[in-house]
N, C-alpha and C positions, 0 to 999 in steps of 0.2 A: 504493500500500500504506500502513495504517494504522502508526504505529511501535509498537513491543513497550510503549514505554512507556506508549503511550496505548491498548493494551489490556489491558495491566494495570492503567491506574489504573480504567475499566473495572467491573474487576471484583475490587477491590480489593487488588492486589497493586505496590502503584507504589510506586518509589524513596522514600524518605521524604523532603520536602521540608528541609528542616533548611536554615538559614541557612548561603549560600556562604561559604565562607575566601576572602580575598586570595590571588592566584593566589602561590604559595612562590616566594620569591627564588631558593630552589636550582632549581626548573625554568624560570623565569626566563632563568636563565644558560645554560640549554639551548635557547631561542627560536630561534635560527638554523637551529638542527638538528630541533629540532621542525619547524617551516616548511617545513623542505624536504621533511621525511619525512611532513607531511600533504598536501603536493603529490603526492609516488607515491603514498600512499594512495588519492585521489582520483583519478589516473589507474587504478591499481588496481580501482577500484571503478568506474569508469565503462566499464572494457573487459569488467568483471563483468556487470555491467546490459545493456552490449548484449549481448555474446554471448548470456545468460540470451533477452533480449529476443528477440534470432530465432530460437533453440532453443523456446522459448516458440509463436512461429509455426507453426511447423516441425512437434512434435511434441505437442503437446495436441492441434489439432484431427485428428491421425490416431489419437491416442489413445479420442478421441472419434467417431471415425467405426468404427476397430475393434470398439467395443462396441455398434455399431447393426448390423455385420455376425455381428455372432459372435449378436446378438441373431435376427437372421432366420435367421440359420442352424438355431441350435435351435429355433425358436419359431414361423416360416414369415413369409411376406411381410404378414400383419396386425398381425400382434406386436407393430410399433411403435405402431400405431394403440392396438391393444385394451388392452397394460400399457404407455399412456403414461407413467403416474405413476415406476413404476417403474425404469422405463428411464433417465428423468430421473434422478432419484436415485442408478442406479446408476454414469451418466454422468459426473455430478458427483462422484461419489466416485474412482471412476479417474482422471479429469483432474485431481483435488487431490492424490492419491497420487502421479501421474507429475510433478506439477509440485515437490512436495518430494524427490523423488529426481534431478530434473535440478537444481535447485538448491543441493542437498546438499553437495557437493564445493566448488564456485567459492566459497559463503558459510563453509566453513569454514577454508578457505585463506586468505580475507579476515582471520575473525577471529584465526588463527595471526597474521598479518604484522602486525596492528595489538597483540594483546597481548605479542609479543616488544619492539616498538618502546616502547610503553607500560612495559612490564616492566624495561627496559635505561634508561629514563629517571628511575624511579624509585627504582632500585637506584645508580644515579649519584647519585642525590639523596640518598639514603642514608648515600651517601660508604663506598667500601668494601666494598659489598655486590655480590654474584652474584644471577642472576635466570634460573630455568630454569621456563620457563613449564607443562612438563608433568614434571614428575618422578615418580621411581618409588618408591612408596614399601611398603616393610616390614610387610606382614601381620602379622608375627611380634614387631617393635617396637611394635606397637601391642596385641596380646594382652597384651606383657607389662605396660601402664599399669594402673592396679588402678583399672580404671573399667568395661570392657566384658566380657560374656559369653563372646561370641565372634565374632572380626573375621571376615568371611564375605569382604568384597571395604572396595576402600579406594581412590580416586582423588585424586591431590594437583594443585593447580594453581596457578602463581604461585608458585614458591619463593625466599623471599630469605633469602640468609644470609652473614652478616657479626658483626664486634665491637660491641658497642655497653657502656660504662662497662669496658671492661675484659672482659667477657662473652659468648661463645659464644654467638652467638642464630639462630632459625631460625623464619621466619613463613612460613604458607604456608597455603593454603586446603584441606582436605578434606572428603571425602565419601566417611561411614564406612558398610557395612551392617555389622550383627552382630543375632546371633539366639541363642541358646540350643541346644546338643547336641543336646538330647532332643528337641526341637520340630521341625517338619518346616520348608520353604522355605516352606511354602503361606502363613506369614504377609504381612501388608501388608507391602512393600518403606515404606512412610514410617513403620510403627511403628515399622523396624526400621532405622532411615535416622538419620543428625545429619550434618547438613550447616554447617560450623565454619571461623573462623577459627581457626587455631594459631598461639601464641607459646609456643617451646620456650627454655627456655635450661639450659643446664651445669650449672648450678649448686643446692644443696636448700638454704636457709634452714634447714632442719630435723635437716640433717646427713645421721643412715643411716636417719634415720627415715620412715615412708610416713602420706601422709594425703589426705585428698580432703575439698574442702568443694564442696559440692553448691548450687546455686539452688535456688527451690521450683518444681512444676512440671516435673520432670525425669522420663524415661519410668522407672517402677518397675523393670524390669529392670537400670538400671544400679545401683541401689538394692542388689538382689539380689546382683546381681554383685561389685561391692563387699567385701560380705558372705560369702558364700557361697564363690567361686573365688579372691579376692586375700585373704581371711582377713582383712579392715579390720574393727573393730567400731564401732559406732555410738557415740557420746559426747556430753557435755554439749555444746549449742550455746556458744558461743564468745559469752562476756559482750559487750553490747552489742550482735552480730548476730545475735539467735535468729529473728528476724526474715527476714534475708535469707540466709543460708546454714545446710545440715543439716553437722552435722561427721562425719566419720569417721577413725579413727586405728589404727595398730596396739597402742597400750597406751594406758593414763591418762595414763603421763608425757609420752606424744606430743602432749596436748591442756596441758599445763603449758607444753612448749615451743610449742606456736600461738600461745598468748596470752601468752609474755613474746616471742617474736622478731617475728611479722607485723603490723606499725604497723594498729591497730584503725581509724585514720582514715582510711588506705587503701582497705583492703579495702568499707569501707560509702562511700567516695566509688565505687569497683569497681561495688558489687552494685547502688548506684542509678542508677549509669548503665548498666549492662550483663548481661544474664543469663551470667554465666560462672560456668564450671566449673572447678578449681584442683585440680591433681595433684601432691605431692610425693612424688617414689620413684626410688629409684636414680641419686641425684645428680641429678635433674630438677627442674625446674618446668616445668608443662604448663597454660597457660590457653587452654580453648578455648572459643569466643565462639558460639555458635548463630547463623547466619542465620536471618530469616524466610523466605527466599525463593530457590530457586536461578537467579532471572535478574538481578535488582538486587544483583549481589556487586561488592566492593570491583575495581577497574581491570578492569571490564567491556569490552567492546569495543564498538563501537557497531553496530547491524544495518546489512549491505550498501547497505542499499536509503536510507538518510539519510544527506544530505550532510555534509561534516565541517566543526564550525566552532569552531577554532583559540583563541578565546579561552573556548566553552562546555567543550572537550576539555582546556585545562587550570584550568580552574576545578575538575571533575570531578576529575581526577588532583589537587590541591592537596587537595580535600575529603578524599579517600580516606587519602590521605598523611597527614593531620594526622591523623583518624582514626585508626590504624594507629600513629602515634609515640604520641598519648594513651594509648594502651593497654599499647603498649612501656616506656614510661615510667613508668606504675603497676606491672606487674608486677616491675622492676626495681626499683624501689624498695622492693618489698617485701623485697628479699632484704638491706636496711639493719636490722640488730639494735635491737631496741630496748633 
C-alpha cells in the first residue's frame, strides 16, 4: 500500500514540508517511555496486518466470486462472457467496499491507541495539562461565539487543557458544520464546514466588550452572521492592519479599546503567519486557526499499514508542539495592555 502521505502529495494535498525543530527536550525526557510504547504499537500493528492479511484471503475473493454468482443468476450462464466489462467493474467495486469495511475497525482502534499515547505525551510536555483525545463538545457554547449562523453539528478532537501564565486555557481541534435557518441541508457540507484549530482562554482583553477581527477570504456567511444574529457592526479597520484583518465590534468605543489594548505588532506578526480568526465575548478569547486539510492535522497518527520510526514520530510530535506553543504564546500575549 501507497502511504496517505504520498497520495496526497499526489494530488496536492501533502503535509507542508517546513523545516524540522530539534526533537523538544521535554519529550526527550519521555524516550524510555516513548520506546516502549512504540514497541506495543508495533506489535499492535503487526497483529493488525496479519489478521487484516488472512481476513483479506478469506473474504475478498468470496466477495468476488458472490458477484459472478448472483451475476449468473440474474443474467444466465453467458452473462459473464457477454457484460464482461461490467462485471469487472462491478467486481472491483464490491471487493474495495468489503475491503474498507473489514479494515474499518482494527485501523481505527490502531489510530485510538496511538493518538491517546501521542496525546498523554504531549500534554506531559505541557507540564500540567489533560488530554482527552475525543471530547464532547457544546453545540450551544458554540452558537453563543458571535461568529456562526448556526452550529448544525461540531466534532472536537485532541483536547488539552491546563494553566499557562496564570490562565485558563483550552486547545483542541474542531470541526464545525453550520448553515443558516432559513436554508435547507441540501447545501455543500464544505461550504458549510471550518475545520480549526482552537485556542480558548478565560480571559477578554476587552473587558464586557465583544468583537471579532476576521482574515480576508473568510466564507460570507460568517460575515453575515456576525452582523445580523450577534448584532456586531462593522468598523474602521484597525490602523496599521487594514490589510490583514476586517474588524467588527459592538460600539465605536469597542474599536478605541482594540487599538489602545491588542499590541499592533502582535497581531500583524498573527495575520502573516496565520489565517486566524479572533473572538472577544463573554470573558473569552477565541483564536481559531483554519486547517487546509483534514488529514495532515497537528499529532496525526500514523496509517496502520507504515512502520513506526521512533526518531521521524518524535520529530513530528516536537514540530506540532512548537507549533501549537507559537501560537499559545501570541494569543496570550495579546491579553498584555498596552
Amino acid at each position: 500500500m501507497r502511504r496517505i502521505a504520498s497520495i496526497g502529495a499526489s494530488i496536492g494535498i501533502a503535509r507542508k514540508g517546513d523545516a524540522a525543530h530539534a526533537t523538544d527536550m521535554r519529550l526527550q525526557k519521555q524516550n524510555a517511555e516513548l520506546d516502549h510504547a512504540v514497541v506495543e504499537l508495533e506489535k499492535l500493528r503487526g497483529d493488525i496486518c496479519d489478521s487484516l492479511d488472512r481476513r483479506a484471503r478469506l473474504v475478498l475473493p468470496l466477495v468476488g466470486l458472490s458477484i459472478i454468482l448472483i451475476f449468473i443468476a440474474l443474467y444466465g450462464w453467458s452473462a459473464p462472457f457477454l457484460e464482461f466489462p461490467r462485471l469487472l467493474v462491478l467486481s472491483a467495486l464490491s471487493i474495495l467496499v468489503a475491503w474498507l469495511l473489514l479494515q474499518y475497525w482494527p485501523a481505527r482502534i490502531y489510530r485510538q491507541t496511538m493518538r491517546a499515547i501521542m496525546g498523554r505525551s504531549v500534554a506531559i510536555a505541557l507540564r500540567g495539562f489533560t488530554h482527552t483525545p475525543d471530547p464532547v463538545i457544546s453545540k450551544d457554547k458554540l452558537r453563543r461565539w458571535p461568529l456562526f449562523p448556526h452550529v448544525s453539528a461540531v466534532q472536537g478532537a485532541d483536547m488539552f487543557k491546563g494553566k499557562r501564565a496564570g490562565q485558563d486555557v483550552t486547545l483542541c481541534r474542531l470541526n464545525i458544520n453550520y448553515h443558516s435557518r432559513a436554508q435547507q441541508r441540501r447545501e455543500s457540507h464544505r461550504k458549510s464546514n471550518l475545520h480549526a484549530i482552537c485556542i480558548k482562554l478565560d480571559i477578554n482583553p476587552l473587558g464586557d466588550a465583544s468583537a471579532v477581527l476576521l482574515p480576508d477570504m473568510v466564507d460570507i456567511r460568517l460575515h453575515k452572521a456576525i452582523k445580523r444574529k450577534h448584532g456586531l457592526s462593522a468598523v474602521a479597520p484597525m490602523k496599521g492592519l487594514e490589510q490583514q484583518f476586517l474588524a467588527f465590534a459592538d460600539s465605536e468605543d469597542t474599536l478605541e479599546i482594540l487599538q489602545q489594548r491588542l499590541p499592533r505588532n502582535l497581531l500583524f506578526k498573527l495575520a502573516q503567519r496565520d489565517r486566524v480568526i479572533l473572538a472577544f465575548h463573554e470573558g473569552q478569547t477565541i483564536a481559531l486557526f483554519p486547517l487546509e486539510s483534514d488529514i495532515f492535522v497537528p499529532f496525526a497518527p500514523l496509517p496502520y499499514w507504515k512502520s513506526i520510526d521512533p526518531t521521524e514520530l518524535m520529530s513530528r510530535m516536537s514540530d506540532d508542539l512548537a507549533q501549537m506553543e507559537d501560537r499559545l504564546d501570541i494569543i496570550l500575549s495579546l491579553q498584555e495592555a498596552q
